[in-house]
N, C-alpha and C positions, 0 to 999 in steps of 0.2 A: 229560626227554621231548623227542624231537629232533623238531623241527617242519619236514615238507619245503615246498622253497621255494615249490612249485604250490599248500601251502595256504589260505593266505587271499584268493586271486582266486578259487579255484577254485571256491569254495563260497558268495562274496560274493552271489550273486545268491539264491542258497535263505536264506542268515543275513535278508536283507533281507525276506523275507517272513515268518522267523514273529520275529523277533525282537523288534516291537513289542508280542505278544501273549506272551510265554513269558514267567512268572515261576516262581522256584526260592524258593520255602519253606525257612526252618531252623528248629530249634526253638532258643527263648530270646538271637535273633540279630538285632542291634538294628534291621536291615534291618526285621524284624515289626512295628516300631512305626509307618514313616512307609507312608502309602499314595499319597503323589504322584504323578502319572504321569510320565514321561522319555520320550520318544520317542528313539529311538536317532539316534544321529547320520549321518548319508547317509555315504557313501563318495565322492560327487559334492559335487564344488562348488555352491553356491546359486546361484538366479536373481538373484542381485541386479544383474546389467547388464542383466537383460533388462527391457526397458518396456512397461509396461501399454498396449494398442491403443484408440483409441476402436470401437466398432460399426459399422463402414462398411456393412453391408446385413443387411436383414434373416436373411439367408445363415449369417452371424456370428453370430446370435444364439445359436446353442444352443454357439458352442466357444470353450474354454478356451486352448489354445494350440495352436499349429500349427509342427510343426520340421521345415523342409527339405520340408514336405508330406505329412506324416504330422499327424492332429490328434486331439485329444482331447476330445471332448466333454464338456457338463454333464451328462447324461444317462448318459454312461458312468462320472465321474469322481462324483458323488451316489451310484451304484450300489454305488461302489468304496468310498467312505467308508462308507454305511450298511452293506460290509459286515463293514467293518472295525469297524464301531459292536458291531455285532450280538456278533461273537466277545469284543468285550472286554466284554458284558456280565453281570454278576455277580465278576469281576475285583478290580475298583475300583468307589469310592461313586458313585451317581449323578454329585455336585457334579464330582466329578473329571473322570468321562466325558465330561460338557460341555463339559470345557474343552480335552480333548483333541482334541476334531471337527475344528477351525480347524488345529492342528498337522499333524494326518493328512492332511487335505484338501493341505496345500501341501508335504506329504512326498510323495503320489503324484504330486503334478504334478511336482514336482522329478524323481523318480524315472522319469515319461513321457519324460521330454524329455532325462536322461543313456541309457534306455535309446535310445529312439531312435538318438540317437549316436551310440552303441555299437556296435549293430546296423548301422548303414550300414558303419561301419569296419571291422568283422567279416566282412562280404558281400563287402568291395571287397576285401579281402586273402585271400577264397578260405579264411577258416580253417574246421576241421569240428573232430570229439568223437567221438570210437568210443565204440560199445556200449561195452567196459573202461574205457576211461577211466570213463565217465558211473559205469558198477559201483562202483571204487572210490570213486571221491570219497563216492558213498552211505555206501561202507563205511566210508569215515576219519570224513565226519557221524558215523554210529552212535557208533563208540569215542570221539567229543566230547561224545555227549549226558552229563547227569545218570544216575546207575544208576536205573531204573524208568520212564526216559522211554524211548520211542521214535519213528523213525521217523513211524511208521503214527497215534500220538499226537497228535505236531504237524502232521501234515498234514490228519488231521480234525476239529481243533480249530481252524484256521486256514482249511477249506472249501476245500481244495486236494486237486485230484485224483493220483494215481500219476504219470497221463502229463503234467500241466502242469508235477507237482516236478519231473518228467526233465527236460522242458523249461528250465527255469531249470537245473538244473545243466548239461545241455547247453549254455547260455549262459554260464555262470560259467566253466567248462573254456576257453572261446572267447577270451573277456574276458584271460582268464589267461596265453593263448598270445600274445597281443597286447597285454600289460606284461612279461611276460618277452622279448618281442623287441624293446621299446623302451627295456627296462633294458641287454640287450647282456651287455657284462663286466663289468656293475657289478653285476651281481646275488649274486656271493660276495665277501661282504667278506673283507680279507687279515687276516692275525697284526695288523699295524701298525694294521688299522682298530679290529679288539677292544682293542688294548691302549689305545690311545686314549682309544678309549670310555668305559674302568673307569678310566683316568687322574684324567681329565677329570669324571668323572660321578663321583666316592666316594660323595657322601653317600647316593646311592641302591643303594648297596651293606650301607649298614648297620642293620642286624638290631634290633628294639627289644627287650626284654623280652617274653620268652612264656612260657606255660604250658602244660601239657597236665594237663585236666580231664575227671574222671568225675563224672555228676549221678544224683541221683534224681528224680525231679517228681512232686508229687502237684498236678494240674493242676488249677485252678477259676476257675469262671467269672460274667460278669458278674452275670448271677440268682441266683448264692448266696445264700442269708441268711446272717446271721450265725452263725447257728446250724451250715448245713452248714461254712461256712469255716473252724469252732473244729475241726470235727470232720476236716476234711482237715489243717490244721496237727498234730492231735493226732495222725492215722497217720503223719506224715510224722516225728513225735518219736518215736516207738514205732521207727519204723526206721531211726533215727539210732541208739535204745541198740540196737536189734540187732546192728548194725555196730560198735559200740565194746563190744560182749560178746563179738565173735568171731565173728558169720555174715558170711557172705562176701557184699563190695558188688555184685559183678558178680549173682551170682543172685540176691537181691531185687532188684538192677535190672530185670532181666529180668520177674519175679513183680508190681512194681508200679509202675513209671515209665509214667508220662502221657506221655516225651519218644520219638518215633523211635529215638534214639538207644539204646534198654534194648534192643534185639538184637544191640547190640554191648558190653551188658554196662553202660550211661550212659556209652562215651566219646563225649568230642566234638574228640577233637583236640586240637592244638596253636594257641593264637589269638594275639594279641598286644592289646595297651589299646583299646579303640574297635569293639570287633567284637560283645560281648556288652552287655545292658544294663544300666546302671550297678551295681545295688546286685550282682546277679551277678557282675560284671568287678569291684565292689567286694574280696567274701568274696573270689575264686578266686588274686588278685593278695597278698591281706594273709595267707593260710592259709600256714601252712609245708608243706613236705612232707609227704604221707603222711598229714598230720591231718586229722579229719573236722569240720569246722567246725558251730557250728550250723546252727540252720534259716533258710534265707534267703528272704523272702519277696517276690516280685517281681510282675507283671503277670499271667503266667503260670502263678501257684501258689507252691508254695512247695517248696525244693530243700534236697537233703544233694549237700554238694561235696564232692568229695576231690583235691586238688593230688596228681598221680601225679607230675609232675616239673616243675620250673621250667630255663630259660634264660637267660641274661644276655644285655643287647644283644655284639653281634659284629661284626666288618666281615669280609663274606663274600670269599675269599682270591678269586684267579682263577687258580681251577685249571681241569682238563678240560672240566667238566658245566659252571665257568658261562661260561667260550668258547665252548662250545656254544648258552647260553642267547642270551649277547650275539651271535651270532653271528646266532642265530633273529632275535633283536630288531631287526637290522639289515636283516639282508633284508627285514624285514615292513615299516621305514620307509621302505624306497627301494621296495617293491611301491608304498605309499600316496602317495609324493611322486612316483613314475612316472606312476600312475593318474590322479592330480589336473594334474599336468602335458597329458597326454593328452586329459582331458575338456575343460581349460582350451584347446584347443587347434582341439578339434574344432568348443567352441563359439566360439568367434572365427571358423571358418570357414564354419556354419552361420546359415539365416537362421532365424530363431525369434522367431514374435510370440502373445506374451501378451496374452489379450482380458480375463484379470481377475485385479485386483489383487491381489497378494498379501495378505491375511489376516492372515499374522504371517511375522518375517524366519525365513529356515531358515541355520542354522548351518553352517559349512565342518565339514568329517570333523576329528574329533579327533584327537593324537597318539597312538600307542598306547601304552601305560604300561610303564615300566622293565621291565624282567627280575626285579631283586631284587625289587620289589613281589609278583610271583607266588608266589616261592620258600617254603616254609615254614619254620620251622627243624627240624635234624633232627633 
């Protein structure tokens, strides 16, 4: 999949608003067990040079920080969290939500104070966004979403209107014209930078052991008795000899899987060790080929696996697709070390005073993770 170079500024400002509230469900995918929350990581550098103000007037009182002359008030920034509260609740547990508050809270200040920034350097450099632009970028969103998400989904789940999303993608488009003109010609890496890359970087090239597995689920739940669970284990044997008599696994998938996946017949792909949980990644790894293993009983219920094909680990070659990939991955780290450079830049020239303390520290933007990490086997 070739990723163009406009992508990841382009759209940084729309990912930044729903991206702390969007979570993607799988079925029997170990992700389902832990319910912590993570706040995503900024694309802006933290405040950590910047020093907390005493209160010089009562004036002061109600704001949070002030950049260049633009301020943010408690008033507005309470509003901004409670409503960040709101959407994530029923999400995650209570206990979690609470602890989330403090994180959010000094995610929006952060995010006040890079936008601002932004913005002034945006204005002084005369950049704009056509109606097309703004079009596509929607449209390349779209084809990134999850199949059954939408648009129109995260935007009112998130309490964001049509014309404010434009807005932010209109800004994102901006931002984006103004790291690709501070990248110059470094924005296409050469032959000599990919091969480098995959030189230098092997181990991230290589492939662990995978599978590709089809399930059944006969799914149950905490309030079962004992009683109903013998009797959900018991259909689920009934349609294991089915399947070792000769009816076919795809149509009782379809006829009685508890898992999303029974519309595609119980596949789930190709995964590698660490992805499903254990006693499942147990059976699906230790199964041969083609064999219907017993019943495997997990958190989830209780499954009939069938190993459709196994993988060996491999060191993935560097052919066309993945110079292509590496290629992606390179532009995307000099967009992130451009942009960080730039904001690091603007705030050293900026005067910006914080009237309250930071809460908890906010983390510098992440690396973005390898190329082969993405890749699946084929």
């Amino acid at each position: 999949m070739k990723m163009k170079n406009t992508n990841i500024m382009r759209i940084i400002l729309a990912i930044m608003m729903i991206a702390l509230l969007f979570v993607m469900p799988a079925c029997s995918k170990k992700d389902e067990k832990s319910k912590e929350v993570k706040t995503p990581a900024s694309s802006a550098p933290a405040l950590e040079a910047v020093q907390a103000q005493p209160l010089a007037s009562p004036d002061t009182a109600n704001l949070v920080v002030d950049v260049n002359g633009a301020r943010l008030t408690k008033s507005k920034l309470d509003a901004d969290v409670e409503s960040k509260m709101q959407a994530m609740k029923g999400q995650i547990p209570a206990d979690q939500l609470k602890k989330a508050r403090p994180m959010i809270r000094q995610r929006l200040i952060n995010d006040f104070v890079i936008r601002i920034l932004l913005a002034g350097e945006v204005k002084k450099q005369g950049l704009t966004a056509s109606e097309k632009e703004i079009n596509d970028a929607i449209e390349l969103m779209k084809r990134k979403l999850p199949s059954g998400t939408s648009i129109e989904d995260l935007m009112k789940k998130n309490q964001v209107t049509p014309a404010a999303f434009r807005d932010e993608i209109r800004f994102g488009i901006k931002i984006n014209k103004l790291v690709m003109a501070a990248m110059g010609s470094k924005s296409k890496p050469t032959s000599k930078d990919i091969e480098a890359y995959y030189k230098s970087n092997k181990d991230k090239f290589k492939m662990p052991e995978t599978v590709k597995v089809r399930h059944i689920l006969i799914a149950k739940n905490n309030s079962d008795s004992e009683k109903i669970k013998s009797e959900k284990k018991a259909k689920a044997e009934s349609i294991r000899e089915q399947i070792l008599g000769g009816a076919d696994f795809a149509e009782l998938a379809k006829k009685n899987s508890d898992c999303p996946s029974k519309d595609k017949g119980g596949e789930l792909g190709v995964f590698p060790k660490g992805q499903m949980v254990k006693l499942f990644e147990d059976a699906a790894f230790s199964q041969k080929k083609n064999e219907i293993g017993p019943v495997v009983e997990t958190e989830f219920g209780y499954h009939i696996i069938q190993v459709m094909d196994k993988y060996p680990p491999k060191t993935m070659p560097l052919d066309d697709n993945m110079k292509k990939m590496i290629s992606n991955f390179l532009v995307h780290q000099r967009q992130q070390e451009t942009f960080e450079a730039l904001v690091k830049n603007l705030k050293d020239k900026a005067t910006i005073t914080l009237y309250e303390k930071p809460s908890v520290p906010v983390a510098a933007a992440k690396q973005p993770a390898a190329p082969a990490k993405q890749q699946k086997a084929p």
